[in-house]
C-alpha positions in Angstrom: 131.2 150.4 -14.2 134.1 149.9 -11.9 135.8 147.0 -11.0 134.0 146.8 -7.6 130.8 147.1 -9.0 131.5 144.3 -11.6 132.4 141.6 -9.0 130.1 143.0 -6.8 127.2 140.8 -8.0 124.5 140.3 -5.3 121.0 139.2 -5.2 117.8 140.0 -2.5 118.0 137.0 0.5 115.1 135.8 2.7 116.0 138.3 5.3 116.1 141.8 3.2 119.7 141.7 2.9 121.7 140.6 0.2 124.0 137.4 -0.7 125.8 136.9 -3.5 124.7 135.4 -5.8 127.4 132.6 -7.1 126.2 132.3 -10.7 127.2 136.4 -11.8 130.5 136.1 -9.3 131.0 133.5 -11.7 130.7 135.0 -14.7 131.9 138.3 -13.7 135.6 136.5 -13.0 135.4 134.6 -16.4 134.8 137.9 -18.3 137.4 139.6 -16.5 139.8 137.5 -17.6 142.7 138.9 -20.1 139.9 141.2 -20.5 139.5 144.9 -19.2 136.8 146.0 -16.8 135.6 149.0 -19.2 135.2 146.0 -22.5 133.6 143.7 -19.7 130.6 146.2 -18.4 128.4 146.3 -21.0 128.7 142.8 -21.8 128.3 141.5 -18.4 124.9 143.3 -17.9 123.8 142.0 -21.9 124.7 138.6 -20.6 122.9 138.5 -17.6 119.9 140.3 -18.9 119.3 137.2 -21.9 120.6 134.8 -19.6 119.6 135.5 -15.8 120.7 132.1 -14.3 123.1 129.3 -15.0 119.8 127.6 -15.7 118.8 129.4 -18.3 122.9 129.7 -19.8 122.9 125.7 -19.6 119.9 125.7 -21.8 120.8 128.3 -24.4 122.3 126.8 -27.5 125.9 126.9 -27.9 125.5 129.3 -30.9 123.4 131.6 -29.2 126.4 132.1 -26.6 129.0 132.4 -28.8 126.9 135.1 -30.7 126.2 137.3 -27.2 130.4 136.5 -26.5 131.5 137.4 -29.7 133.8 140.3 -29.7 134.9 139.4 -26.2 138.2 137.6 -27.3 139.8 134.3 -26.3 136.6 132.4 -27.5 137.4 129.3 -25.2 136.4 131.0 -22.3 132.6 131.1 -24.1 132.4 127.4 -25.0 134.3 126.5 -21.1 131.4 128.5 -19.8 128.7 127.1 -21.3 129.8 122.9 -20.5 130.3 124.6 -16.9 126.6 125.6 -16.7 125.5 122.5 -18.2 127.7 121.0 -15.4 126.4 123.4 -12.4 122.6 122.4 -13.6 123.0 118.8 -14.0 124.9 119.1 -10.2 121.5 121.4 -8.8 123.9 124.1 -8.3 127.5 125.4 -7.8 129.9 123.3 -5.4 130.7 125.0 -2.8 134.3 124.2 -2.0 137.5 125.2 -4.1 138.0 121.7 -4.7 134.4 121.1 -5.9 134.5 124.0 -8.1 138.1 123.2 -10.1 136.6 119.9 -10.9 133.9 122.1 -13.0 135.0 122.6 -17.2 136.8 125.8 -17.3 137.7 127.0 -14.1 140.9 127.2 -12.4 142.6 127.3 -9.2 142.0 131.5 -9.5 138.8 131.4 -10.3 137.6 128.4 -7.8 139.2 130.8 -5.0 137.4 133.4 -6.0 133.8 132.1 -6.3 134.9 129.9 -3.1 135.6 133.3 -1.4 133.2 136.1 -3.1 130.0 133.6 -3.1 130.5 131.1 -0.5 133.0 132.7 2.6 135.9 130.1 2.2 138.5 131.2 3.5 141.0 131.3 0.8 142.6 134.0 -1.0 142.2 134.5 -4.6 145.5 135.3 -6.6 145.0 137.5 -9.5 147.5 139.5 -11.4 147.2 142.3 -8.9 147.5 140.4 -5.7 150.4 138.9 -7.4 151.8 142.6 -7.7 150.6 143.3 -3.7 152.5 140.1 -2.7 155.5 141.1 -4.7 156.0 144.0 -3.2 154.5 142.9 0.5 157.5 140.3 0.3 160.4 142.5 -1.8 159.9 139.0 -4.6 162.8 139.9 -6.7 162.4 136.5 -9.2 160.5 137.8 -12.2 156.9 136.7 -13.7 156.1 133.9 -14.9 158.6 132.2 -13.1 158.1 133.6 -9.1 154.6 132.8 -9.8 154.1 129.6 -7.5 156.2 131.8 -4.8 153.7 134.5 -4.9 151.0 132.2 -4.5 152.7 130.6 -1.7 153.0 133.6 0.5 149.5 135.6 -0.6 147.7 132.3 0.9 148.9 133.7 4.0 147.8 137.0 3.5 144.4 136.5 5.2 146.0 135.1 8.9 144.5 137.6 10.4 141.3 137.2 12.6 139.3 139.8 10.3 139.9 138.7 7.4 138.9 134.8 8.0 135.7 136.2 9.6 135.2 138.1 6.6 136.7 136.4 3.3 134.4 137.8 0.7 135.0 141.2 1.8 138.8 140.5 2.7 139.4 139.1 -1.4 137.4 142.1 -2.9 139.1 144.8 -1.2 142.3 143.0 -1.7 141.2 143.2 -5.7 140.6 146.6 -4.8 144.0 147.5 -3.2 145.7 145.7 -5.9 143.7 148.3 -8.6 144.1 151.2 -7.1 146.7 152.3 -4.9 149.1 149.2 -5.4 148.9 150.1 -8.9 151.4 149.0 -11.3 153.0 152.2 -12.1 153.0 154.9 -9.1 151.8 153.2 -6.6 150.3 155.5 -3.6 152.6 154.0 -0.9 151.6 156.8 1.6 147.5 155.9 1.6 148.2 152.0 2.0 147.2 150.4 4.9 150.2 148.0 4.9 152.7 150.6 4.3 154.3 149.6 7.4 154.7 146.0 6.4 155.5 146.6 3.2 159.2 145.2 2.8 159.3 146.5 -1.2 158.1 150.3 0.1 160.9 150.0 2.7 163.5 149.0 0.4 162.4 151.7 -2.3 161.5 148.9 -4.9 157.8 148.7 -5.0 157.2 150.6 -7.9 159.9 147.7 -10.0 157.8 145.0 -8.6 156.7 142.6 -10.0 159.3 142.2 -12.2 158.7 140.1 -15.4 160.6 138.0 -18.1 160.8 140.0 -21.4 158.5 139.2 -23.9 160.0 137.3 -26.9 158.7 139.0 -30.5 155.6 137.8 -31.3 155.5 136.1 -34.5 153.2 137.5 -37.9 150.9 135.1 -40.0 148.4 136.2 -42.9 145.8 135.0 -44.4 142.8 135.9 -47.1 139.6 136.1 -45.8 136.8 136.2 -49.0 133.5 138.8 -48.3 130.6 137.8 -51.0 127.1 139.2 -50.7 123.9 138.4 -52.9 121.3 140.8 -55.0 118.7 139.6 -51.9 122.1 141.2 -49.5 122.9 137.9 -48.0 126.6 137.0 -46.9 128.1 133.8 -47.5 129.7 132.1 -43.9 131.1 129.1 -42.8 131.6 127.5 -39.1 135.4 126.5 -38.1 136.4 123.9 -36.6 135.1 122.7 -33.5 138.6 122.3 -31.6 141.7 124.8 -32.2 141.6 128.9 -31.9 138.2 130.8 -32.5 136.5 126.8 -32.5 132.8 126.6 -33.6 133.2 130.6 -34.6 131.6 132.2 -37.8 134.3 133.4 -39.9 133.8 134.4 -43.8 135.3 132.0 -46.5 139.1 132.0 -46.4 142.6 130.2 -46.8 145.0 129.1 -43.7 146.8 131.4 -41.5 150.5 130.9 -42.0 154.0 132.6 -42.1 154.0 134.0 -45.8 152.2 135.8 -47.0 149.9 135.0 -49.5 150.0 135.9 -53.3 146.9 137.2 -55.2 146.8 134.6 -57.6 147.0 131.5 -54.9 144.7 133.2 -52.5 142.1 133.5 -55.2 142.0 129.8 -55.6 140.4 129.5 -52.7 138.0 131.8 -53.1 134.3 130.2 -52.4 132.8 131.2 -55.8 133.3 132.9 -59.2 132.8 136.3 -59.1 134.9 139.8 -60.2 137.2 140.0 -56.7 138.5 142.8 -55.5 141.1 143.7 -52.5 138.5 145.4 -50.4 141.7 146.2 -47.4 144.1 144.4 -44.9 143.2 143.9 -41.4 145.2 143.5 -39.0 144.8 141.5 -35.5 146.7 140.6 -32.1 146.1 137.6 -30.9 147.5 136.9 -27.4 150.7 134.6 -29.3 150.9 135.8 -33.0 150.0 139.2 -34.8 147.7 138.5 -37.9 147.5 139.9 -40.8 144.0 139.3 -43.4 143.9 140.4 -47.0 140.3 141.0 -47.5 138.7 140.2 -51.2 135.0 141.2 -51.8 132.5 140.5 -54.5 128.8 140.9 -55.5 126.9 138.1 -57.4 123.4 138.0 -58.4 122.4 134.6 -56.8 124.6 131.9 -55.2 124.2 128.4 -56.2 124.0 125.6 -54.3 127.6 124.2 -54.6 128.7 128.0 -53.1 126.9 127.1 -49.7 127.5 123.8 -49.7 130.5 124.1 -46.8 128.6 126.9 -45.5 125.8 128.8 -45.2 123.9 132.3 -45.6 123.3 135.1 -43.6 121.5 138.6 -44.4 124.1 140.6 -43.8 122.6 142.9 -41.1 122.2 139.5 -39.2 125.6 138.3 -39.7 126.8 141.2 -37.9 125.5 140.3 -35.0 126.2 136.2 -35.3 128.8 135.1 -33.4 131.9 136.5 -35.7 135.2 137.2 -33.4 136.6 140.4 -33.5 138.8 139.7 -36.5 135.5 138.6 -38.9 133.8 141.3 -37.7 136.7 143.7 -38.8 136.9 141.9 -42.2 133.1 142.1 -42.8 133.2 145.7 -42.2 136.2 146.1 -44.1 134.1 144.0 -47.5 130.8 145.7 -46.7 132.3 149.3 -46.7 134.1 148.3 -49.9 131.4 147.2 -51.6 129.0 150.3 -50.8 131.8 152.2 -51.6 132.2 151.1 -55.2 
């Protein structure tokens, strides 16, 4: 699955052709985003196949959302898109101006354009991180991201002045997408096959391969924490929810301590373990989270029976379902890390 075929999200209309359909141009532009096209295929088509409308999304509980997100990344976007489809129902269906559709829990000016544009034919032109690079080089923008940002938004809403392209604006803001992913690439770019070559003020000053030009990153800071993996004689896991506001809200995580700056000894991290039982340092895994790098110390433990104090600020799983709850990424590399500990000793 490509890119095209990804955004590209149509359904039969009344006359044998096809329209799209706003619901899955939705959802396709809040998977794609800080998120890759190859991770977002075979999501996309799980998601739409348990839940075919926004209807049917809106009705779903939360958990069961977060479960069929989970190992997506930046967990927000799950819980944003279920309020919006509670939103869209109670409405009777997507708004369809940019205006009415920034208005809606979780999208932004990017993403109203580009349902606006894709689902509806408004005239607008979507700004995503490659027609930020098109625009860069279109207009030789020397200021570097994040800063020239409101520039290059500026001058791509004028990228569509042409007759064509207002006639034709879900077309015009795909194959802009497209341009942007392929021959306006960020490294290489194919100057000689693009149709604005001649336009192109960064091709004809030889810097369109520099452009855009960003900020340097600043060294993103380490934290570490001790995440606890206990499983039963009857092979269930003990879980917890966190929090419902902050990173990874209303997530499944195993027991654990706080994710801070130092790292944690073995004798403090233990006090927090959920339960007596023999520990033992199953592995460290490691995460990247879009501002820090974190680090997990991983105890695991067998016990015959939990009692009821253990699951008292928590609850239990089998462990062949809590593999598939809805555990982010970095639970689902510290289960595996416990679990493959445990059956190996």
């Amino acid at each position: 699955m490509n890119e095209q075929s990804v955004k590209n999200v149509f359904i039969p209309n009344s006359t044998g052709g096809e329209t799209p359909d706003p619901y899955r141009v939705w959802l396709s532009e809040i998977m794609l985003q800080q998120t890759t096209v190859k991770a977002v295929g075979p999501y996309y088509l799980r998601f739409v196949e348990k839940f075919p409308t926004v209807q049917a999304l809106a009705a779903a509980p939360r958990d069961d959302v977060l479960a069929a997100w989970a190992g997506l990344g930046y967990y927000s976007r799950a819980r944003n898109l279920h309020a919006c489809a509670q939103a869209v129902a109670a409405l009777g269906g997507f708004p369809r101006t940019v205006e009415g559709l920034r208005a809606l829990p979780g999208i932004g000016a990017y993403t109203a354009a580009a349902v606006a544009a894709i689902a509806f034919g408004v005239p607008v032109v979507p700004v995503d991180g490659n027609v930020e690079r098109v625009t860069a080089r279109l207009y030789n923008v020397q200021d570097p991201l994040p800063a020239a940002r409101k520039t290059l938004a500026q001058l791509a809403s004028g990228l569509n002045t042409d007759a064509s392209a207002r006639a034709r604006p879900s077309d015009f803001a795909q194959a802009l997408f497209d341009l942007g992913s392929s021959l306006c690439s960020p490294r290489q770019p194919a100057c000689g096959l693009c149709p604005w070559q001649g336009v192109c003020v960064g091709h004809a000053q030889g810097t369109a391969a520099t452009l855009p030009r960003k900020t340097p990153k600043a060294e993103r800071p380490v934290r570490h924490g001790v995440h606890f993996m206990v499983m039963d004689a009857a092979g269930h896991v003990l879980l917890r929810k966190r929090p419902e506001t902050g990173l990874l809200a209303a997530m499944t995580e195993l027991p654990g301590t706080a994710w801070r700056t130092e790292p944690w000894a073995e004798a403090e991290a233990l006090a927090h373990a959920p339960t007596a039982a023999q520990w033992a340092r199953a592995g460290v895994v490691k995460h990247v989270f879009t501002h820090f790098t974190l680090y997990v110390v991983v105890y695991a433990a067998r016990v015959e029976r939990f009692a009821n104090t253990d699951v008292a600020q928590g609850f239990l799983l089998p462990v062949t379902q809590a593999k598939t709850a809805s555990l982010p990424s970095i639970m689902q590399k510290c289960m595996t890390a416990g679990y493959d500990f445990l059956h190996r000793a």
